[in-house]
N, C-alpha and C positions, 0 to 999 in steps of 0.2 A: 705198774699200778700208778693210778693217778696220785699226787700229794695235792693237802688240802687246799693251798695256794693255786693246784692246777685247777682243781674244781671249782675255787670260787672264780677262778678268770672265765672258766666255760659258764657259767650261772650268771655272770656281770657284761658277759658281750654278749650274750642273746638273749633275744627279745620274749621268744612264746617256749612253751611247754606240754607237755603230756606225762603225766606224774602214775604208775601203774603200780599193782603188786600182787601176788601168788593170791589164786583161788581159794576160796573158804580162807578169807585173810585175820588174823591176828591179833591181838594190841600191838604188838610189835613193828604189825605189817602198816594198818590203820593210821598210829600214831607215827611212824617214821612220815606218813605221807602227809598227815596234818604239820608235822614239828617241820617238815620240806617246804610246804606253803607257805609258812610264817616265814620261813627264809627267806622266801623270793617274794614276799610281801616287803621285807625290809630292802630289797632288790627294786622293790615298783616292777615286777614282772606281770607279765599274763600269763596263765596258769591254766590247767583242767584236769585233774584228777578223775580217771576213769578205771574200776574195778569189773573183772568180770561177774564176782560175785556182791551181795548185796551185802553192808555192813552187820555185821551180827547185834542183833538187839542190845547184849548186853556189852558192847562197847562204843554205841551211837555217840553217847556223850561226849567222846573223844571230838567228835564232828560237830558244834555246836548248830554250826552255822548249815550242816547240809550242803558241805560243797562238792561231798563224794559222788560221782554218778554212776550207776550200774550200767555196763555197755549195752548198747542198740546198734546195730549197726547201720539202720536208717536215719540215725541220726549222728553220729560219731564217724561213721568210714571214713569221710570227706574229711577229717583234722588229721590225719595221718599225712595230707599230702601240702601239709598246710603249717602245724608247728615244726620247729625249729630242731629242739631235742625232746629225746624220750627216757623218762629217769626209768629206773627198773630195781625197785627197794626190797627189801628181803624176801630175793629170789636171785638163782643163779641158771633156772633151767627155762627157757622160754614156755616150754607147753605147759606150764605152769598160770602160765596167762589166757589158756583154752582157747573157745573162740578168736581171739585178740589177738594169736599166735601168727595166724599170715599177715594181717597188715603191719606184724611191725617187723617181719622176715622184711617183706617187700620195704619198709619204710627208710626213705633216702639222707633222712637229718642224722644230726647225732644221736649216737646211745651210752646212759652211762648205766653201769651195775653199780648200786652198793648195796653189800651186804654181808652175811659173817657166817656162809655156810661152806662146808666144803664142797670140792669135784666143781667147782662152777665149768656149765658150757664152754662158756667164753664168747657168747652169741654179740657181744659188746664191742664197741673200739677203745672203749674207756672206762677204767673199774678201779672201786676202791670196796676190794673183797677183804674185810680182815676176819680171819676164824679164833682172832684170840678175843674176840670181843663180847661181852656177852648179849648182846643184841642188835642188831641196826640201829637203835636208836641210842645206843651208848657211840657208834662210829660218827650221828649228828651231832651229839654233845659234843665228842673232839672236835670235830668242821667247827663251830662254835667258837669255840672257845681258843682254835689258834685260830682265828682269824680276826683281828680285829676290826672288819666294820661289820661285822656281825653281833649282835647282841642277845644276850638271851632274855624270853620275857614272861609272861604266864602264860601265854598261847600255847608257845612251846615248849616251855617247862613241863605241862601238865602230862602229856601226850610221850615226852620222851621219858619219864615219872612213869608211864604205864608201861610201856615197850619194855621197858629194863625190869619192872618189877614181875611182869608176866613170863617174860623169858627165860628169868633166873631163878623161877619156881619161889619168885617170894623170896629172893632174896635166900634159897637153899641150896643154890647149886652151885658146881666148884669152881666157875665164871665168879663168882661173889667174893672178890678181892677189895683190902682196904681200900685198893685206888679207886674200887667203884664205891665204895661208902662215901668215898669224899666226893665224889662227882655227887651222888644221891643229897649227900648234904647241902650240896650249892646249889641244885634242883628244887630243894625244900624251903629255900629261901624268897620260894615267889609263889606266898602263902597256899600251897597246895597241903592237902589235909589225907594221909598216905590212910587212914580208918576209913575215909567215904570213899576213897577211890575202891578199894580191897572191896566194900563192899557192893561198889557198884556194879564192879567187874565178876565180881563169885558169889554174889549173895542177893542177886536179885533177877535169879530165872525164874522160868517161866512153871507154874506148878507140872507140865508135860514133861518138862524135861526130867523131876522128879521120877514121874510114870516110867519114862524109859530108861532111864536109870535100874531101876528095880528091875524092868526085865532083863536089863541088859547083865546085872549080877547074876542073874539065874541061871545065865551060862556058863559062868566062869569052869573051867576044866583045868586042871592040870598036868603037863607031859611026863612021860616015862621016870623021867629024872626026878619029877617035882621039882623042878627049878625053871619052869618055862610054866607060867601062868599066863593063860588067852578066852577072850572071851569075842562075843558077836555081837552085832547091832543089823539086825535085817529087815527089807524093807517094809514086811508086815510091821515090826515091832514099831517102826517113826510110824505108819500109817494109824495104827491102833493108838498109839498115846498122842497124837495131832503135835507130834513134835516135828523140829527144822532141823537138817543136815548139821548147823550149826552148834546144836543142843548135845553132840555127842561129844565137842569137845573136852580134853580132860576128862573123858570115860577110862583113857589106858592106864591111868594113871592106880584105878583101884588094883589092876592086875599085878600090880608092884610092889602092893601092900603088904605083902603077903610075905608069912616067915619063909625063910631059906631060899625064897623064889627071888631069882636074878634076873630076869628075862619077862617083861611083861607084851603081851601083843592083844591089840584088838584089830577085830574084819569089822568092816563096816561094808555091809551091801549097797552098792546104789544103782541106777535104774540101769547104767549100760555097762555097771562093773564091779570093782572094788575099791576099796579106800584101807589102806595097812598102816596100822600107827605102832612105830614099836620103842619101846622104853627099857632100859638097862641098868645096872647098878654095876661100882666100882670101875675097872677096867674093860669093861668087857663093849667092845668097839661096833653096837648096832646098827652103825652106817654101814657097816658091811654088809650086815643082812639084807638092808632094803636094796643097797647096791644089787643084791643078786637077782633081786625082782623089779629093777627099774627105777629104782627110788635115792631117796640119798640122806642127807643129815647132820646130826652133829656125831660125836661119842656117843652118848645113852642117850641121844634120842631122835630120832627120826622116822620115815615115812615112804610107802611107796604109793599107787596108783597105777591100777590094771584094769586093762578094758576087755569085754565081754568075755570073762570068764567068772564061774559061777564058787559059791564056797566052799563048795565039798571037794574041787577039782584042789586050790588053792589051801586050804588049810592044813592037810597032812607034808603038803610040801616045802612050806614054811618051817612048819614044827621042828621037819626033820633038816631042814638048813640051820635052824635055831640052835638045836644038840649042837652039830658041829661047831659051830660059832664056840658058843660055850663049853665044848673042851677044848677047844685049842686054846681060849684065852683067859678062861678065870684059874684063879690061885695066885 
């Protein structure tokens, strides 16, 4: 694994960039790639941040400026053969990057991974993977901060402020060590105001997304056990309330609300698949789950993605990998 010293020398001897990250990307995702650009601003680099997916409305802000682009490949292909290196921020599995995924199999520069999830690929020559972190954007703070010609500023500040506070469920998750309070504290010293942010990020959707919400509760079922709460998002229900892929974010999370229930899962249908988010309580190791269906994660929380198969085929099969999970490992 790289040390920070080694990354800022690969950042400081080359000249251009392509700055990327996982599909239906983040605060985490978003802001590690803005808090990155500030970096290599303070670098005088040349830069281009290219996402497959479009920024989700309610974390634009992060972007003031609009430097993120959604990929084309009419107009993008050609930079592949052209920058220098390719960052790869919170993500460790390339097809994560969809479309984007061959040009940068084929792509001859450098590559680096950072990021803080487990099982990484290893599709990289050069990685700073930490899983005790509680976000990508807490592993830029450190870059930061042992590095002295790096400085931190409001640009960056704000953006690694969101990464951290979105990842750590708000500051409730077992990532949320004093040593991240103190990071958080010297964060808040370049006047960022953590009420509008919270707000801008959670409290200023779109009234669709309300709509689908409500259907999306009206699924909710629970497994044999009662301890495996799952619910559905299909693609009648985004069609009917003019809601975005985006909008389901943070839907798994109601399935976990729930007394005695350990285990929350939502499906999410999309046009040529599925989308599996799944969420956990205590010890109980959900990476495992999606591991079984393709996917991967942290402890209590992670995700898979399966292509052309339908919900009915996929959901009893889950459930029942779910039970097992859950007695071999809670108590």
């Amino acid at each position: 694994m790289l040390s920070y010293s080694e990354l800022f020398s690969i950042l400081n001897s080359n000249s251009s960039f392509l700055i990327t990250t996982h599909v239906n990307p983040d605060a985490d995702a978003i802001g590690s790639e803005i808090a990155l650009a500030g970096i290599l601003d303070q670098l005088q680099k040349e830069y281009i941040i290219i996402n497959h997916s479009e920024t989700p409305y309610n974390i634009q802000f992060l972007d003031p400026d609009n430097i993120i682009q959604k990929f084309d490949p009419s107009i993008h292909a050609s930079l592949f053969n052209k920058v220098e290196v390719a960052i790869f921020l919170d993500l460790n599995f390339l097809n994560r990057t969809v479309k984007m995924e061959k040009y940068f199999r084929e792509f001859k520069g450098k590559k680096i991974c950072i990021d803080h999830h487990t099982n990484p690929e290893g599709f990289t020559e050069f990685n700073i993977i930490d899983q005790t972190k509680s976000a990508t954007g807490e592993i830029l703070f450190d870059f930061i901060s042992e590095v002295e010609e790096l400085k931190l500023n409001n640009k960056i500040a704000l953006p690694i402020y969101a990464a951290i506070m979105t990842d750590t469920g708000s500051f409730r998750f077992s990532k949320t060590t004093p040593e991240l309070h103190n990071k958080i504290a010297e964060l808040l010293k370049y006047d960022l105001y953590p009420e509008e942010i919270y707000d801008k990020i959670y409290s200023q959707y779109e009234f669709s997304r309300s709509l689908l919400l409500g259907k999306t509760l009206s699924t909710l079922s629970l497994s044999a056990s009662k301890e495996i709460c799952y619910m559905k998002v299909t693609k009648e229900m985004l069609e009917e309330t003019n809601a975005v892929e985006s909008d389901v974010d943070g839907f798994v999370n109601f399935a976990l609300n729930i007394k005695d229930v350990k285990v929350g899962i939502l499906f999410f249908e999309l046009h040529d698949g599925l989308k599996i988010s799944f969420r956990s309580k205590e010890n109980i190791p959900i990476n495992k789950l999606a591991e079984k269906f393709g996917g991967g994660g942290h402890l209590n929380a992670a995700g898979s993605r399966l292509f052309n198969l339908s919900l009915n085929e996929v959901i009893p099969k889950v459930i029942k990998e779910a039970e097992i999970i859950l007695t071999n490992y809670k108590g």
